[in-house]
MITORDREN-195147 format. One record per atom (N, C-alpha, C, O, CB): residue number from 1; residue in three letters; atom name; x, y, z. Coordinates in Angstrom, 1 decimal. Atoms other than C-alpha are relative to their C-alpha. Glycine has a CB too. Example, Ala and Ser with C-alpha at 12.3 -4.5 7.8 and 13.67 -1.06 7.14 Angstrom:
2
+------+------+------+--------+--------+--------+
| resi | resn | name |      x |      y |      z |
+------+------+------+--------+--------+--------+
|    1 |  ala |    N |    0.9 |   -1.2 |    0.0 |
|    1 |  ala |   CA |   12.3 |   -4.5 |    7.8 |
|    1 |  ala |    C |    0.9 |    1.2 |    0.0 |
|    1 |  ala |    O |    1.9 |    1.2 |    0.7 |
|    1 |  ala |   CB |   -1.0 |    0.0 |    1.2 |
|    2 |  ser |    N |   -0.9 |   -1.1 |    0.0 |
|    2 |  ser |   CA |   13.7 |   -1.1 |    7.1 |
|    2 |  ser |    C |   -0.8 |    1.1 |    0.8 |
|    2 |  ser |    O |   -0.3 |    2.2 |    0.9 |
|    2 |  ser |   CB |    0.4 |    0.5 |   -1.4 |
+------+------+------+--------+--------+--------+
! end
This chain:
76
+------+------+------+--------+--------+--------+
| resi | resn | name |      x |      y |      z |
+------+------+------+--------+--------+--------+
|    1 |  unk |    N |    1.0 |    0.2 |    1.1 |
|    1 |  unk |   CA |   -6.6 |   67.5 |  -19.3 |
|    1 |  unk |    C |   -1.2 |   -0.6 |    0.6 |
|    1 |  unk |    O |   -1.3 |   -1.6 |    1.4 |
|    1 |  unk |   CB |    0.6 |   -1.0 |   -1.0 |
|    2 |  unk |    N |    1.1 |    0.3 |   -0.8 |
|    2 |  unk |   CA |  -10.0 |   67.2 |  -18.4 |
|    2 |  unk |    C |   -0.6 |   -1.6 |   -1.0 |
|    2 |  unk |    O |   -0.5 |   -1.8 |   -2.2 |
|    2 |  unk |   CB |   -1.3 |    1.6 |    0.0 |
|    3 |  unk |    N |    0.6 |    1.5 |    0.5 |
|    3 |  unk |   CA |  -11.8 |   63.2 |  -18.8 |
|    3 |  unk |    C |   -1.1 |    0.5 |   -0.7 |
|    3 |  unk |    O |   -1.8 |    1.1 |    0.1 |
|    3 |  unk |   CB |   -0.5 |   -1.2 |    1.2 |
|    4 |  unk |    N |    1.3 |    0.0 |    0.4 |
|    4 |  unk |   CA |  -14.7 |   63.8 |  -21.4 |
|    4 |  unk |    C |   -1.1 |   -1.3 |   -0.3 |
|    4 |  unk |    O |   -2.2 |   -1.6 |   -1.0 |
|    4 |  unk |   CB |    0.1 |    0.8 |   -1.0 |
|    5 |  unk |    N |    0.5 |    2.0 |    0.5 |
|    5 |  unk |   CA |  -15.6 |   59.9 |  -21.6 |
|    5 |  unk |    C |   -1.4 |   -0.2 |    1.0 |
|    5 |  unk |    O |   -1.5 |   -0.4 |    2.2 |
|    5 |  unk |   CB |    1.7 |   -1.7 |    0.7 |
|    6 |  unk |    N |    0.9 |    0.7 |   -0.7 |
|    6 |  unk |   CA |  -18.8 |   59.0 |  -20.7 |
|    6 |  unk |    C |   -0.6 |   -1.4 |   -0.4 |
|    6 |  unk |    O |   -0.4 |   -2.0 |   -1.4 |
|    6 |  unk |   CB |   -0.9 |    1.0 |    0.3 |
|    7 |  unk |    N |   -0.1 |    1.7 |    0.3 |
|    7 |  unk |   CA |  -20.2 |   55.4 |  -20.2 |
|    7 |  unk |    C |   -2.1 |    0.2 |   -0.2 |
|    7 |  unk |    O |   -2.8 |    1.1 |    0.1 |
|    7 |  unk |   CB |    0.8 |   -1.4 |    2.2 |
|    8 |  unk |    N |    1.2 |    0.4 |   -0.1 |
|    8 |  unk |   CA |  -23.8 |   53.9 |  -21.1 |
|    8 |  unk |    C |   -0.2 |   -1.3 |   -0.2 |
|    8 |  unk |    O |    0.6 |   -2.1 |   -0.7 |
|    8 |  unk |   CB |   -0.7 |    0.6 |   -0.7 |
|    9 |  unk |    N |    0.3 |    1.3 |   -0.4 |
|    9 |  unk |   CA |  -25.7 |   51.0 |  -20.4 |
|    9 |  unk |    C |   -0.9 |   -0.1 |   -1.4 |
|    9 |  unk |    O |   -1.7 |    0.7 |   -1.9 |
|    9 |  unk |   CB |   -0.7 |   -0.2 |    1.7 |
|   10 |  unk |    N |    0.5 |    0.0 |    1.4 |
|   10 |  unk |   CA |  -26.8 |   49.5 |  -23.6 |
|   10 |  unk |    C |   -0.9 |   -1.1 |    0.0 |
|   10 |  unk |    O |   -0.5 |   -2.0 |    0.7 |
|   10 |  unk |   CB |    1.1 |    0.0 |   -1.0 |
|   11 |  unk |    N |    0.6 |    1.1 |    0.0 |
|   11 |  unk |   CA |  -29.5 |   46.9 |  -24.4 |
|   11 |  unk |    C |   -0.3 |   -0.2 |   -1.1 |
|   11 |  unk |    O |   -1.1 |    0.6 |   -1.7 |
|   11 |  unk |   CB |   -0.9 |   -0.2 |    0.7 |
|   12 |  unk |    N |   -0.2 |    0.8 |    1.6 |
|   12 |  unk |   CA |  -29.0 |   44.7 |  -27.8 |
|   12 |  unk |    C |   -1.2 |   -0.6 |   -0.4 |
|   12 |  unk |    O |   -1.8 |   -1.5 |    0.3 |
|   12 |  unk |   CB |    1.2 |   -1.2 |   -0.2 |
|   13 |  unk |    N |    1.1 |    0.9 |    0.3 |
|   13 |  unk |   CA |  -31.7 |   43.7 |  -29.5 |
|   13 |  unk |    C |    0.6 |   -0.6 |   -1.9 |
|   13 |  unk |    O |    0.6 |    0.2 |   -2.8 |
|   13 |  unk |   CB |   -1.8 |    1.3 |    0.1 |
|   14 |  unk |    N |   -0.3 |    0.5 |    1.4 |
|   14 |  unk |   CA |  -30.3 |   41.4 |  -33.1 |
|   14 |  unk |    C |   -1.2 |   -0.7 |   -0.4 |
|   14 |  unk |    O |   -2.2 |   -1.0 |    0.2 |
|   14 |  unk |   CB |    1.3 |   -1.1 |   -0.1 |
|   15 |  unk |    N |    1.2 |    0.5 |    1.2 |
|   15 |  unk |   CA |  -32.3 |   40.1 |  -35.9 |
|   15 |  unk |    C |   -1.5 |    1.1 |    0.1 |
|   15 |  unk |    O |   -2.7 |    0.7 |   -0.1 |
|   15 |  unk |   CB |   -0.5 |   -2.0 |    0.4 |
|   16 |  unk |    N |    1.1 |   -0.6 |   -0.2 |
|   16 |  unk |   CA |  -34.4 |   43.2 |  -35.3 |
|   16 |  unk |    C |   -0.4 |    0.6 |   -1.6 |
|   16 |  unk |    O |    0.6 |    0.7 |   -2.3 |
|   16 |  unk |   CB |    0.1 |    1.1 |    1.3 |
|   17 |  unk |    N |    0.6 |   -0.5 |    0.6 |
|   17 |  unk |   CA |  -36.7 |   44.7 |  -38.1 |
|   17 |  unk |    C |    0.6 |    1.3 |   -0.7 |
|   17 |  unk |    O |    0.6 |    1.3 |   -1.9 |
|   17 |  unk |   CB |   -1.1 |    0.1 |    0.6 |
|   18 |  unk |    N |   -0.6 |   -0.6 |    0.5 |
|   18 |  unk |   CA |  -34.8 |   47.7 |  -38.4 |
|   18 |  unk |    C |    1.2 |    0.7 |    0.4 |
|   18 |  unk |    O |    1.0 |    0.5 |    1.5 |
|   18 |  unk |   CB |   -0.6 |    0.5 |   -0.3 |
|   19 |  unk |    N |   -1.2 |   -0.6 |   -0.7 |
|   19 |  unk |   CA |  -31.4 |   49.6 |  -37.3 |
|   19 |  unk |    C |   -0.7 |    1.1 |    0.7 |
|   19 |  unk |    O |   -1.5 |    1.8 |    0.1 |
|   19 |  unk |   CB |    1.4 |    0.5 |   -1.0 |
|   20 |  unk |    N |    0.3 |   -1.5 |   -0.4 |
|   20 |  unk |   CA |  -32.3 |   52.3 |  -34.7 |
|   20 |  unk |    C |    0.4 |    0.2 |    1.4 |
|   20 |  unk |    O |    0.7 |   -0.9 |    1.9 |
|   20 |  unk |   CB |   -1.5 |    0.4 |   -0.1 |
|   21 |  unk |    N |   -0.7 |   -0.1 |   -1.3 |
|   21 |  unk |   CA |  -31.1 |   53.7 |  -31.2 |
|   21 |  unk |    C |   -1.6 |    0.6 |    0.8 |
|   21 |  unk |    O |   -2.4 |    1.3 |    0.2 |
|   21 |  unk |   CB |    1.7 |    1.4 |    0.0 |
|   22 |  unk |    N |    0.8 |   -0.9 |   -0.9 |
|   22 |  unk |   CA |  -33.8 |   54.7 |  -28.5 |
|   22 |  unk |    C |    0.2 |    0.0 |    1.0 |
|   22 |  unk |    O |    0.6 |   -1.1 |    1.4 |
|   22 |  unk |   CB |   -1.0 |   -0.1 |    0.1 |
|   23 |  unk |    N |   -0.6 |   -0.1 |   -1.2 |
|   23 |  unk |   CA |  -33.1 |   56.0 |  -25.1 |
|   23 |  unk |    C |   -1.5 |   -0.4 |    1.4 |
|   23 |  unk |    O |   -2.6 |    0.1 |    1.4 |
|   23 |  unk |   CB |    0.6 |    1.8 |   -0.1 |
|   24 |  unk |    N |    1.5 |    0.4 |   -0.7 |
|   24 |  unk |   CA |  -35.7 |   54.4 |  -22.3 |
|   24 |  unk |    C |    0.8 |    0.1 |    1.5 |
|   24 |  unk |    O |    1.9 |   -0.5 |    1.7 |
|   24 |  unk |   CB |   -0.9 |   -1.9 |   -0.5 |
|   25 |  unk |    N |   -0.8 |    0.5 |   -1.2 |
|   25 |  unk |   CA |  -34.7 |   54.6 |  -18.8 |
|   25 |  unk |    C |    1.1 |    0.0 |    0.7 |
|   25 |  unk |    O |    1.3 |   -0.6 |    1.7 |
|   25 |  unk |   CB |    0.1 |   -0.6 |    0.0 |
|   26 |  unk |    N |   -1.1 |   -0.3 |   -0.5 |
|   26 |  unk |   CA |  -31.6 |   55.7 |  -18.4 |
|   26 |  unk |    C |    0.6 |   -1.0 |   -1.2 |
|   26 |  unk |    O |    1.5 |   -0.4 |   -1.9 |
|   26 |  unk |   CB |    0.3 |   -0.2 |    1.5 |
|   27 |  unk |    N |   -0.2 |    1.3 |    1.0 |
|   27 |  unk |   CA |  -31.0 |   52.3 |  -21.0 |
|   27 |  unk |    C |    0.6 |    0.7 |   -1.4 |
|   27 |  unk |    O |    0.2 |    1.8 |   -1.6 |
|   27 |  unk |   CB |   -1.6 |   -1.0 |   -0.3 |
|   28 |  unk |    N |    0.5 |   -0.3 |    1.3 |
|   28 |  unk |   CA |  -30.2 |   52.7 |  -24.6 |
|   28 |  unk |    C |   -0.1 |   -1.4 |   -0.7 |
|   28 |  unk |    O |    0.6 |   -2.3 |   -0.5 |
|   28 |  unk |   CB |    1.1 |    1.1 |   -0.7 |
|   29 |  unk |    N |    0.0 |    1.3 |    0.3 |
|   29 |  unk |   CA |  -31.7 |   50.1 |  -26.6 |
|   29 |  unk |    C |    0.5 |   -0.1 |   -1.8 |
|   29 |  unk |    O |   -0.3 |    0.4 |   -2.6 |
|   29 |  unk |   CB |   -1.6 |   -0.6 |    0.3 |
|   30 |  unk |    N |   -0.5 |    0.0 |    1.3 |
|   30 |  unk |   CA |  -29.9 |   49.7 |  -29.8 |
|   30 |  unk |    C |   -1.0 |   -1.5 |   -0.4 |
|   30 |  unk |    O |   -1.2 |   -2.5 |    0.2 |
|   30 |  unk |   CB |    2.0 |    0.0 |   -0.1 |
|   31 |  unk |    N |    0.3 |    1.2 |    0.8 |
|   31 |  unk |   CA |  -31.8 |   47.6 |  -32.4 |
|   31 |  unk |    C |    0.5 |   -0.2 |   -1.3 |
|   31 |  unk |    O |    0.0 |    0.6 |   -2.2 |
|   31 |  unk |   CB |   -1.1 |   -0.2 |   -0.1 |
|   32 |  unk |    N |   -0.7 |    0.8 |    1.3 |
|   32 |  unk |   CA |  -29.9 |   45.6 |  -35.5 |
|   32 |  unk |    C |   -0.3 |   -0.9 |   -0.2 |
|   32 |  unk |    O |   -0.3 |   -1.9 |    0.4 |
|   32 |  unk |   CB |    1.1 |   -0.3 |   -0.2 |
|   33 |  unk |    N |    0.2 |    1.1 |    0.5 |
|   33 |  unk |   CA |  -30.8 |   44.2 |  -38.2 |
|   33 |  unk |    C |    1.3 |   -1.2 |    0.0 |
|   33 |  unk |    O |    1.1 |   -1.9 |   -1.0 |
|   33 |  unk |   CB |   -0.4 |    0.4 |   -1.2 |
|   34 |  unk |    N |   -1.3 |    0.7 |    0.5 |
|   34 |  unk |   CA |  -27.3 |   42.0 |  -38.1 |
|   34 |  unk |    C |   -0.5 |   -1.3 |    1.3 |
|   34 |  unk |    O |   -1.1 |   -1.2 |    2.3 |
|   34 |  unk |   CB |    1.8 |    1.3 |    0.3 |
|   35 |  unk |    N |   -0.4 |    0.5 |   -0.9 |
|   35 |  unk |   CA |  -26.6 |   38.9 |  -36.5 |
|   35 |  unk |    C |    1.0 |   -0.4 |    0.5 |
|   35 |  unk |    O |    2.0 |   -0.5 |   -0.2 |
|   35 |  unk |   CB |   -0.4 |   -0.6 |   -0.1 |
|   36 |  unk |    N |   -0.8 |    0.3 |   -1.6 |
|   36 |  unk |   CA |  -24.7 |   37.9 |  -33.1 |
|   36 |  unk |    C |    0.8 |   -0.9 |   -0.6 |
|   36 |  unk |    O |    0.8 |   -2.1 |   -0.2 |
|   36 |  unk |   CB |   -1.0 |   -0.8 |    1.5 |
|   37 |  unk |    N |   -0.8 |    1.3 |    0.8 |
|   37 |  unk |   CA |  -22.3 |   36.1 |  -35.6 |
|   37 |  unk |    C |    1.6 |    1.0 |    0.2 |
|   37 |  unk |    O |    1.7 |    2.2 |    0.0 |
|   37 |  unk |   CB |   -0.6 |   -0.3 |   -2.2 |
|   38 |  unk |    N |   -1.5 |   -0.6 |    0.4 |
|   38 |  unk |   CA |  -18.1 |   36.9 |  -35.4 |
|   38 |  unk |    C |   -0.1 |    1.4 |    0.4 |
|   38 |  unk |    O |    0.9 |    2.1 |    0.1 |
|   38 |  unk |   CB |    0.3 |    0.0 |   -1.7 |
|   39 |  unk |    N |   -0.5 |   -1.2 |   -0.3 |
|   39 |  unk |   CA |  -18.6 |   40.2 |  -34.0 |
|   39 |  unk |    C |   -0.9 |    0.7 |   -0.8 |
|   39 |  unk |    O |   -0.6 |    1.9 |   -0.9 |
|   39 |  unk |   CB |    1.4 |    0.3 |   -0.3 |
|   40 |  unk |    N |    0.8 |   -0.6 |    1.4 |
|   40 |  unk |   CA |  -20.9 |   41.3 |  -36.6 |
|   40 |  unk |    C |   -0.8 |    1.2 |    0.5 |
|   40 |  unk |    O |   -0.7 |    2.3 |    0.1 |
|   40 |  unk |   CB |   -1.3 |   -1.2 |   -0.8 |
|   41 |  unk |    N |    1.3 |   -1.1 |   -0.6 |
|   41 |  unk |   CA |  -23.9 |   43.1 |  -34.2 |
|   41 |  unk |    C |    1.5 |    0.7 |    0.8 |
|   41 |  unk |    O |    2.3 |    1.4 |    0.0 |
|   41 |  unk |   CB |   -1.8 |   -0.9 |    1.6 |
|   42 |  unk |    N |   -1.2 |   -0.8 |   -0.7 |
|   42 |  unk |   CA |  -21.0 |   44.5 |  -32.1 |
|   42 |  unk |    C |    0.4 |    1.3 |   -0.9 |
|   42 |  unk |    O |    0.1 |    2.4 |   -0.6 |
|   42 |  unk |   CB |    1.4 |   -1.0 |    0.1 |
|   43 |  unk |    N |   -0.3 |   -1.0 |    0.7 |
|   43 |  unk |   CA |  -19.7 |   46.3 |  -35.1 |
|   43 |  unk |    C |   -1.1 |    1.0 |   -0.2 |
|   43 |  unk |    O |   -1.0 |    2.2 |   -0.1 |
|   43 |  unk |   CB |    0.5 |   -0.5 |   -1.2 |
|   44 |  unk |    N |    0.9 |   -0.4 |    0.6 |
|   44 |  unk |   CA |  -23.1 |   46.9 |  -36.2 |
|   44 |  unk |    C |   -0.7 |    1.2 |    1.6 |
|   44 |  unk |    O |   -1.4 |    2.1 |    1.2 |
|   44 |  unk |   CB |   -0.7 |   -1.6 |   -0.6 |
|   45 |  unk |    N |    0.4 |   -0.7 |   -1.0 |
|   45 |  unk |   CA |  -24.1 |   48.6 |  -32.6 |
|   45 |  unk |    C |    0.9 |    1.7 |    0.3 |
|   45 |  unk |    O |    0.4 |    2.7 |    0.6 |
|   45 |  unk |   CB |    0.1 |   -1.0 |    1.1 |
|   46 |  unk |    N |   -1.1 |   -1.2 |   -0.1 |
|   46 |  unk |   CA |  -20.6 |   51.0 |  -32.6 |
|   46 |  unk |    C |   -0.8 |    0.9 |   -0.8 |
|   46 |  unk |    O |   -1.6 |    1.8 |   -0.6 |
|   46 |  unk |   CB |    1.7 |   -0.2 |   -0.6 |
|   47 |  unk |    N |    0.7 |   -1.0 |    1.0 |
|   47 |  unk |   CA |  -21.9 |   52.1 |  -35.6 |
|   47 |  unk |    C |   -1.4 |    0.6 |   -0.1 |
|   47 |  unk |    O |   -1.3 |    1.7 |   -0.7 |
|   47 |  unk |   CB |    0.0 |   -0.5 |   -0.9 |
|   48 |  unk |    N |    0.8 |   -0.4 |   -0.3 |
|   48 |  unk |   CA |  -25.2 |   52.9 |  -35.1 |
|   48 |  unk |    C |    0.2 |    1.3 |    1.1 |
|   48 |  unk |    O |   -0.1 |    2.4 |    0.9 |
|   48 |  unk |   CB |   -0.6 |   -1.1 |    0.3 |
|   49 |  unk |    N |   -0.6 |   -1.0 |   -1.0 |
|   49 |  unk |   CA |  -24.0 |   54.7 |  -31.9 |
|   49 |  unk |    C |    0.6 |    1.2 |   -0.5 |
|   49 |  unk |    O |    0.3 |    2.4 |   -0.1 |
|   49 |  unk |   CB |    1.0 |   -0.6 |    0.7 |
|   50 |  unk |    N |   -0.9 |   -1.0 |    0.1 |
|   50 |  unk |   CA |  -21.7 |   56.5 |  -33.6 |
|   50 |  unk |    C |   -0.4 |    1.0 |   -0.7 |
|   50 |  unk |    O |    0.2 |    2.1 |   -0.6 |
|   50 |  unk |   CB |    1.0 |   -0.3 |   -0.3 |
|   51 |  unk |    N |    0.7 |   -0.5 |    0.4 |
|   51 |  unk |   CA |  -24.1 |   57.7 |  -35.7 |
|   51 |  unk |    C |   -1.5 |    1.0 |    0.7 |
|   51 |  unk |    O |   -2.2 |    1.8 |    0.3 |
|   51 |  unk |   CB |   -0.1 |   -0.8 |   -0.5 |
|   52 |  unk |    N |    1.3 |   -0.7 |   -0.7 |
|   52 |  unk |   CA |  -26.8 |   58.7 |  -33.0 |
|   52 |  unk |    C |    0.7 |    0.9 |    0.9 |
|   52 |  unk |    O |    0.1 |    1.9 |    1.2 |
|   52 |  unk |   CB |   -1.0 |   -1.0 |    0.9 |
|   53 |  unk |    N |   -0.8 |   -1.5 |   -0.9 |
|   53 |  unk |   CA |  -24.3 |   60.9 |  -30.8 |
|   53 |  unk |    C |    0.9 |    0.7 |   -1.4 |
|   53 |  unk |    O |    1.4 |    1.7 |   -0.9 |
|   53 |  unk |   CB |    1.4 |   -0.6 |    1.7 |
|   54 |  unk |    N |   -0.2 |   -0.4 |    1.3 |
|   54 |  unk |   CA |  -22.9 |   61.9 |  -34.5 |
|   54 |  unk |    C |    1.9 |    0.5 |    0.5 |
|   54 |  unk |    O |    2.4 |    1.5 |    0.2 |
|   54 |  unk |   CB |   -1.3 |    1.5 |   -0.6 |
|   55 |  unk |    N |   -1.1 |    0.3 |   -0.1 |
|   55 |  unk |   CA |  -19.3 |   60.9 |  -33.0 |
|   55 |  unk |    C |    0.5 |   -0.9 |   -1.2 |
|   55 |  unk |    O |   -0.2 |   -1.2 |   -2.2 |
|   55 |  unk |   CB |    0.0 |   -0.4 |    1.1 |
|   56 |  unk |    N |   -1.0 |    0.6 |    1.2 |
|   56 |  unk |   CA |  -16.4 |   59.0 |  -35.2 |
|   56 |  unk |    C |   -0.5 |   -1.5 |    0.5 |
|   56 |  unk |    O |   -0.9 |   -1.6 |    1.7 |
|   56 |  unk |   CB |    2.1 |    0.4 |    0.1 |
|   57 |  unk |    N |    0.2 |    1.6 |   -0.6 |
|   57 |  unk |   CA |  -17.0 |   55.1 |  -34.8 |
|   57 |  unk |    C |    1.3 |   -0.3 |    1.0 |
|   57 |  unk |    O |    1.2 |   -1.2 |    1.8 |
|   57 |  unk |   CB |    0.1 |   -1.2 |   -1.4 |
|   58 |  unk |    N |   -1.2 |   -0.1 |   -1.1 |
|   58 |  unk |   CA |  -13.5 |   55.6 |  -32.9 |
|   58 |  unk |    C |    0.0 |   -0.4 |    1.4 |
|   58 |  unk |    O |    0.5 |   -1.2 |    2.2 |
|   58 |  unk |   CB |    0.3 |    1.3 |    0.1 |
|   59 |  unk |    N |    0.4 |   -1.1 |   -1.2 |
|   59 |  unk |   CA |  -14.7 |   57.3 |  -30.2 |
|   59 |  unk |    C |   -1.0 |   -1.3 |    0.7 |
|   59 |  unk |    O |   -1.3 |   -1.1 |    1.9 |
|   59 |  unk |   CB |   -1.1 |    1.7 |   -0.7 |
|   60 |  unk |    N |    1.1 |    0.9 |   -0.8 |
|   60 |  unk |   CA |  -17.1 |   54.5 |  -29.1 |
|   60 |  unk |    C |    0.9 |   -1.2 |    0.2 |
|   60 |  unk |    O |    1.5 |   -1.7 |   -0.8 |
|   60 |  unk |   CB |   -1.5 |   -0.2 |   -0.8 |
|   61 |  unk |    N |   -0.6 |    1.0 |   -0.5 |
|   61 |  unk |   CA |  -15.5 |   51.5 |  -27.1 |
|   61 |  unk |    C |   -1.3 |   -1.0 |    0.7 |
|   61 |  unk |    O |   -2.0 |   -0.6 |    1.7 |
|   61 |  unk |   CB |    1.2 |    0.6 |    1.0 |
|   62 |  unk |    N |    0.6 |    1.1 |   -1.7 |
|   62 |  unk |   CA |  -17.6 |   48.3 |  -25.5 |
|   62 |  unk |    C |    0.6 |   -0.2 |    1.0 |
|   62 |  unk |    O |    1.5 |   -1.0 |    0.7 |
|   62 |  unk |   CB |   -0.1 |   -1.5 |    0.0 |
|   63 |  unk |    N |   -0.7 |    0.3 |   -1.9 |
|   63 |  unk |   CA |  -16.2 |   48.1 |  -21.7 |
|   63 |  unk |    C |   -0.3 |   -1.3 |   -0.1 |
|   63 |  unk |    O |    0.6 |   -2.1 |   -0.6 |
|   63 |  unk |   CB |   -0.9 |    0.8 |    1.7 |
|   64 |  unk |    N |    0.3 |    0.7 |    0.0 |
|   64 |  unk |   CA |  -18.1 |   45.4 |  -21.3 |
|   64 |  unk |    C |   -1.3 |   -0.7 |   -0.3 |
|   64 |  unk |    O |   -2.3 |   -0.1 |    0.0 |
|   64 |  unk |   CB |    0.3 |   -0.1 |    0.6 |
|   65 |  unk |    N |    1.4 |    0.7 |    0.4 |
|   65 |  unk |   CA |  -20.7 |   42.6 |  -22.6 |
|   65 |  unk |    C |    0.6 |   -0.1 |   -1.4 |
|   65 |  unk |    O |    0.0 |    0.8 |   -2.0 |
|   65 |  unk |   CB |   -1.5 |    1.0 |    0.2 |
|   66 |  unk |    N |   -0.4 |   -0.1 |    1.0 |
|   66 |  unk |   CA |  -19.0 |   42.0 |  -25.7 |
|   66 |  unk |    C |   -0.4 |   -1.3 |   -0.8 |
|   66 |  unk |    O |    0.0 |   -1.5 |   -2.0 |
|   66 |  unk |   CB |    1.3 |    0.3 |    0.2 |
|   67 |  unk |    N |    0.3 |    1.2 |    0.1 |
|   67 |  unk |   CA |  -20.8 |   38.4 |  -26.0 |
|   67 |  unk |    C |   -1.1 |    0.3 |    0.6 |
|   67 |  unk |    O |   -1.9 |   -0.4 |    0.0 |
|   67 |  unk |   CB |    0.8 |   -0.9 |    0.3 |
|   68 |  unk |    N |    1.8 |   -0.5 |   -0.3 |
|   68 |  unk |   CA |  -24.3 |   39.7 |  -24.3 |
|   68 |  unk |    C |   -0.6 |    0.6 |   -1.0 |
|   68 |  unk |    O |   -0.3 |    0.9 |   -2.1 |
|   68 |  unk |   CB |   -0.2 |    1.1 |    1.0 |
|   69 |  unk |    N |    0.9 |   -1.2 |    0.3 |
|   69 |  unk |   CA |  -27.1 |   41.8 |  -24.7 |
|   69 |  unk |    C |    0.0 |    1.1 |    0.8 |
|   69 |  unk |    O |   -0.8 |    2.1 |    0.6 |
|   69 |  unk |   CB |   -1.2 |   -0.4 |   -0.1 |
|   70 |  unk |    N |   -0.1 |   -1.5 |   -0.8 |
|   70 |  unk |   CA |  -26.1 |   44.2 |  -22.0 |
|   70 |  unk |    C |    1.1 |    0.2 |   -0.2 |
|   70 |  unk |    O |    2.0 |   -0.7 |   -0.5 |
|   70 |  unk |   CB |   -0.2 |    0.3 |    1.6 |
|   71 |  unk |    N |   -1.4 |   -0.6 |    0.1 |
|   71 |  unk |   CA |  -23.5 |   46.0 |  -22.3 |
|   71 |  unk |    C |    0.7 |    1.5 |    0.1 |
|   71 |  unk |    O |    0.0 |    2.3 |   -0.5 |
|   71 |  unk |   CB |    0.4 |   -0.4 |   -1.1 |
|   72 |  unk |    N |   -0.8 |   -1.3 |   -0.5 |
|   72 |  unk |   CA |  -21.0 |   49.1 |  -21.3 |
|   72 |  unk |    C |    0.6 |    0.6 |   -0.4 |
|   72 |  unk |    O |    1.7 |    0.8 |    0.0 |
|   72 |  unk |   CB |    0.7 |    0.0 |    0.5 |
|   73 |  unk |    N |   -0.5 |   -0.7 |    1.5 |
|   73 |  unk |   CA |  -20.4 |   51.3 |  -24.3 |
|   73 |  unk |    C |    0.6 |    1.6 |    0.7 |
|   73 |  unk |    O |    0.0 |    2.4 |    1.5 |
|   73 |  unk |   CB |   -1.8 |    0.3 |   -1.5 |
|   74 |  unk |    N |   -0.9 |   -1.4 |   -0.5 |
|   74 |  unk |   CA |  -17.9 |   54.3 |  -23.4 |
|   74 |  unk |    C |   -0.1 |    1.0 |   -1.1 |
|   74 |  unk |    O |    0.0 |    0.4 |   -2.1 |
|   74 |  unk |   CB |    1.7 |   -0.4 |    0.2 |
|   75 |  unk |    N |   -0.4 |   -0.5 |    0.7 |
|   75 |  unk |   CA |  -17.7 |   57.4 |  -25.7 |
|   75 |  unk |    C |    1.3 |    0.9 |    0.6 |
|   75 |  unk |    O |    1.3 |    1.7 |    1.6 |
|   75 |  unk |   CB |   -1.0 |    0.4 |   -0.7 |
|   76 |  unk |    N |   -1.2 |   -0.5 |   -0.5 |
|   76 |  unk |   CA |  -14.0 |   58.6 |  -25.5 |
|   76 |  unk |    C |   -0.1 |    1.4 |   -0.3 |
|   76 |  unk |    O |    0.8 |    2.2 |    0.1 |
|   76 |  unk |   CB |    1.2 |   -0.7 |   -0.5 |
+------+------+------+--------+--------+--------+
! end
């Protein structure tokens, strides 16, 4: 079975102005309105994501940075 998972390097921006994904640099900079509370932007980034590659919220895992602003978002 072939691996279709690939990884990206993600950069969080919370308490931002509006929800949106842009790709800069190899980077993607997710910005949410949500705050860095309980997991809150976390959820709030899957989702976004999962919405900009128009995957399942599933399908998207943090690797790592799960308490940053960088971080190592997998889609499975």
């Amino acid at each position: 079975m072939k691996d279709l998972s690939k990884n990206f390097n993600v950069r969080v921006t919370p308490h931002a102005k509006q929800n949106k994904v842009i790709e800069s640099d190899g980077v993607l900079r997710v910005y949410t309105t949500t705050a860095p509370e309980k997991g809150r932007a976390n959820d709030a980034v899957i989702e976004l994501l999962a919405e900009y590659f128009d995957v399942p919220k599933s399908k998207i895992k943090i690797l790592k940075g799960l308490t940053g602003r960088d971080k190592i978002v997998t889609i499975l």
